[in-house]
C-alpha positions as CSV (number, residue, x, y, z in Angstrom):
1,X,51.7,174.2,62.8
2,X,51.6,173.5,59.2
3,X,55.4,174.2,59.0
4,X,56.2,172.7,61.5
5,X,54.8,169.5,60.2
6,X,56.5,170.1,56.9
7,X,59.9,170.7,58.5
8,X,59.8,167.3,60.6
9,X,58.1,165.2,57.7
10,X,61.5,166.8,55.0
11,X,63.8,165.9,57.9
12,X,62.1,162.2,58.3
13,X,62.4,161.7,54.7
14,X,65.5,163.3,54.6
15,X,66.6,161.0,56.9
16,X,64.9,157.7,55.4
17,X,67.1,158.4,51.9
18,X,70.2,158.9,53.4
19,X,69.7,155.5,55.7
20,X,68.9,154.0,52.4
21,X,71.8,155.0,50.5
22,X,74.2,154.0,53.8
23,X,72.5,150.1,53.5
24,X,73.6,150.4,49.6
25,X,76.9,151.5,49.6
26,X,78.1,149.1,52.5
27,X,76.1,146.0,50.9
28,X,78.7,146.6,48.0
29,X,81.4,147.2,50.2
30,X,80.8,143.6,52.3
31,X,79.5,142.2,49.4
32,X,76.1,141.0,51.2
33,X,74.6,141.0,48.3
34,X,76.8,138.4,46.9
35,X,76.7,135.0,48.8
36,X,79.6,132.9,48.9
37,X,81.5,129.6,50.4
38,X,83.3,131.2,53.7
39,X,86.8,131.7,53.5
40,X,87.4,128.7,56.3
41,X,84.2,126.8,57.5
42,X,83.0,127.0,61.2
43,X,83.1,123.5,61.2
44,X,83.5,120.2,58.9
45,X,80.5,118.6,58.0
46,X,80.9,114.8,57.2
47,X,80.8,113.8,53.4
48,X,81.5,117.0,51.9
49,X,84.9,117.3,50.4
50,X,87.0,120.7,50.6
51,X,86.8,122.4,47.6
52,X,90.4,121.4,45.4
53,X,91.1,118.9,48.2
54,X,92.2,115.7,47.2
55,X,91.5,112.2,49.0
56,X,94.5,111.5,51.5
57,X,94.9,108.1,52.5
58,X,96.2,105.1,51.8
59,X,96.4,103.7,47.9
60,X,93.6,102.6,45.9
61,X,95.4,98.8,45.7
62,X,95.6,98.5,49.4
63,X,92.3,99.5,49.9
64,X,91.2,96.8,48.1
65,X,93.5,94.4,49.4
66,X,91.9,95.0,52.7
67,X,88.5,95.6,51.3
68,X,85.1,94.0,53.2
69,X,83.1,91.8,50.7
70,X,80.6,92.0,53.3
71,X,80.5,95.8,53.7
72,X,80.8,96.1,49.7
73,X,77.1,94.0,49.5
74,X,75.8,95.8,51.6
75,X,77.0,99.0,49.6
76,X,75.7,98.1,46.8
77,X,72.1,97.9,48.2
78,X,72.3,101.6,47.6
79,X,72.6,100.3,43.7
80,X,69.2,97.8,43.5
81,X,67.3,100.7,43.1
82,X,68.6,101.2,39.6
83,X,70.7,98.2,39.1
84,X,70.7,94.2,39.1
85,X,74.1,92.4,39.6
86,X,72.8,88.9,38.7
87,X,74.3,86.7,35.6
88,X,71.4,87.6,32.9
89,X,69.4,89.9,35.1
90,X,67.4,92.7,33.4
91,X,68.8,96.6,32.3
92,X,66.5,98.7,34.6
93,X,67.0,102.3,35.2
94,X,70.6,101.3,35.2
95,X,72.1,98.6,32.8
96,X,72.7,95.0,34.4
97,X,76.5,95.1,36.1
98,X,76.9,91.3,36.1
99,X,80.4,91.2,34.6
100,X,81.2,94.8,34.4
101,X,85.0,95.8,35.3
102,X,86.8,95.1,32.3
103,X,83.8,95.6,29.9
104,X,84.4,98.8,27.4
105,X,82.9,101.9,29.2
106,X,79.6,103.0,27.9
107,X,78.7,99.6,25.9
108,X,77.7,96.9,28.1
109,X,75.1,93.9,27.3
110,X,71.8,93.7,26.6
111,X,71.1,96.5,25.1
112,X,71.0,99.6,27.5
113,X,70.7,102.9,25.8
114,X,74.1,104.8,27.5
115,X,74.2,108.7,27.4
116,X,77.1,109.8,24.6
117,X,78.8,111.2,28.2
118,X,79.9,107.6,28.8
119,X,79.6,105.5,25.7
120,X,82.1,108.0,24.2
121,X,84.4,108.1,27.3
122,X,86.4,105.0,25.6
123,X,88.6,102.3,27.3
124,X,87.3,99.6,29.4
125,X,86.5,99.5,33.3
126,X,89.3,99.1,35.6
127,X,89.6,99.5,39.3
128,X,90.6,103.4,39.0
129,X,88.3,104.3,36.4
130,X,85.5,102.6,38.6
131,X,86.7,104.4,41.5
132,X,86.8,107.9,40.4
133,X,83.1,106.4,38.8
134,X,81.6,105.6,42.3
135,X,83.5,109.0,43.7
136,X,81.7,111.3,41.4
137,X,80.0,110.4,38.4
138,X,79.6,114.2,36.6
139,X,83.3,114.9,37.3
140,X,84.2,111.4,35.5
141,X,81.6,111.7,32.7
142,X,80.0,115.1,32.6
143,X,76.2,115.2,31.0
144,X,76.0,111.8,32.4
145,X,72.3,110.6,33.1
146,X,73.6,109.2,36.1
147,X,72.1,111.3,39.3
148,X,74.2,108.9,42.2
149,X,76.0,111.8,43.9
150,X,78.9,109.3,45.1
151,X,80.3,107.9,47.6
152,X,83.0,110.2,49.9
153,X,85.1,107.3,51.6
154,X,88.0,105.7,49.8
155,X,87.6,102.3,51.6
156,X,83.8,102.5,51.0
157,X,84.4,102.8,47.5
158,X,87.1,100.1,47.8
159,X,84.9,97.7,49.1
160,X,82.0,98.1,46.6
161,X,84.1,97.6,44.0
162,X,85.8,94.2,45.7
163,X,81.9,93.1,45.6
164,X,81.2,94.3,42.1
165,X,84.4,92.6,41.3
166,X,83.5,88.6,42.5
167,X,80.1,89.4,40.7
168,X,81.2,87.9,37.0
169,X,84.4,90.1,36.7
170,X,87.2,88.2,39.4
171,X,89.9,90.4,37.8
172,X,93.0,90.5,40.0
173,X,92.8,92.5,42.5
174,X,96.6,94.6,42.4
175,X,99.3,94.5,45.0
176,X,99.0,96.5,47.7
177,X,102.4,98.5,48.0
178,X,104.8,97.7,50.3
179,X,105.9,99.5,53.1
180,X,109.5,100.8,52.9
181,X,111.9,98.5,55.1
182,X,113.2,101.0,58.4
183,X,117.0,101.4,58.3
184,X,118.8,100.2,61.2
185,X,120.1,102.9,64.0
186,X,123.8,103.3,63.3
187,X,126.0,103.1,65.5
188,X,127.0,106.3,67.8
189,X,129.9,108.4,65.9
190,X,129.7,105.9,62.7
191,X,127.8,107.0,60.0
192,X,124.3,105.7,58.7
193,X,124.7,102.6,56.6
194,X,128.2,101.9,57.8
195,X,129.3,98.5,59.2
196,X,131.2,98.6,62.5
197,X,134.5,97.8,61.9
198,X,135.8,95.0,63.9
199,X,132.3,93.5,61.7
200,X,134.4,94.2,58.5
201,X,137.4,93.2,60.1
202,X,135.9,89.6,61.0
203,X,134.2,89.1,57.6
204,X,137.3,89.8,55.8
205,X,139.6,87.4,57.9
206,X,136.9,84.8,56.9
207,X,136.7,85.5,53.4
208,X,140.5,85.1,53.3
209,X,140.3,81.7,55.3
210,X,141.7,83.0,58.7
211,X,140.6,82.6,61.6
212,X,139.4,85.7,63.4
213,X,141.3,86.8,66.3
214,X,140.5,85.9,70.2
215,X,139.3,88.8,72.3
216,X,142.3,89.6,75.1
217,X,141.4,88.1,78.4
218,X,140.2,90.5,81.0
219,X,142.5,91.2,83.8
């Protein structure tokens, strides 16, 4: 009975080290025991960016050309938290922002103490340095103090920074870029950009002073 009970306890362990060494070798192989980002998500989840994906859209000048003032004020309550906007209002966790796009990155007024991330950066703030600003501030200044994560949406973005804009800075806003002009359809067996010639015809009689000539009357 005794060997018995030795035989099926070996074979039970036996048994245990073998299923043990199995759930080892194929958590290497599958790398389980690595977690990572799936190859191509189940599905898109709303204000998370695709990793090396760039914003696709329109410009950054014709979002602002069509930007809500509105929309941009009401953006920027997400700012009061840290920030006044008001001519002569106090720094708070934030410095004040009254005034701010073209003002030298990383200075500002009234004496806010700026992380060496920004007040290194140099240059002053435009329109695309403030956009790539509100985007993401680690990516533009890394070791930034700043904890905003940003803001995903061009035209959001766009609009906060039309507000921020009328606010003490009123820098023109730039052109929106036109669309190109469509061609016309040429005509059928002339080729495109070509005038038709009885056209040409008639615009050289009348450059030469002639009158063009009458069409035949039908019979």
């Amino acid at each position: 009975m005794t060997d018995r009970f030795n035989t099926i306890a070996g074979w039970a362990l036996f048994a245990g080290i073998v299923g043990l060494g199995l759930s080892s070798v194929s958590a290497k192989y599958f790398q389980a025991d690595k977690p990572h980002r799936p190859h191509e998500m189940g599905y898109a989840i709303e204000g998370v960016e695709a990793e090396g994906g760039a914003d696709e859209g329109p410009p950054l000048a014709t979002l602002l050309a069509q930007a809500d003032l509105a929309k941009g004020e009401q953006l920027f309550g997400k700012c009061v938290s840290c920030h006044t906007i008001n001519a002569g209002g106090p720094n708070g966790i934030g410095p004040n922002l009254h005034g701010v796009l073209g003002e030298a990155i990383g200075k500002g007024v009234g004496g806010f103490a700026f992380s060496s991330a920004l007040s290194g950066h140099g240059g002053n703030w435009n329109f695309e340095d403030m956009d790539a600003w509100l985007k993401s501030p680690k990516a533009f200044a890394p070791g930034t103090k700043m904890s905003f994560a940003g803001l995903s949406k061009p035209q959001d973005r766009a609009d906060i920074i039309a507000y921020i804009n009328t606010q003490g800075s009123n820098l023109p806003l730039p052109k929106a870029e036109a669309a190109p002009a469509a061609e016309a359809p040429a005509a059928e067996g002339q080729p495109a950009g070509a005038a038709p010639a009885e056209a040409g015809a008639e615009a050289g009689a009348a450059a030469a002073g002639e009158a063009p000539a009458a069409p035949a009357a039908a019979h």
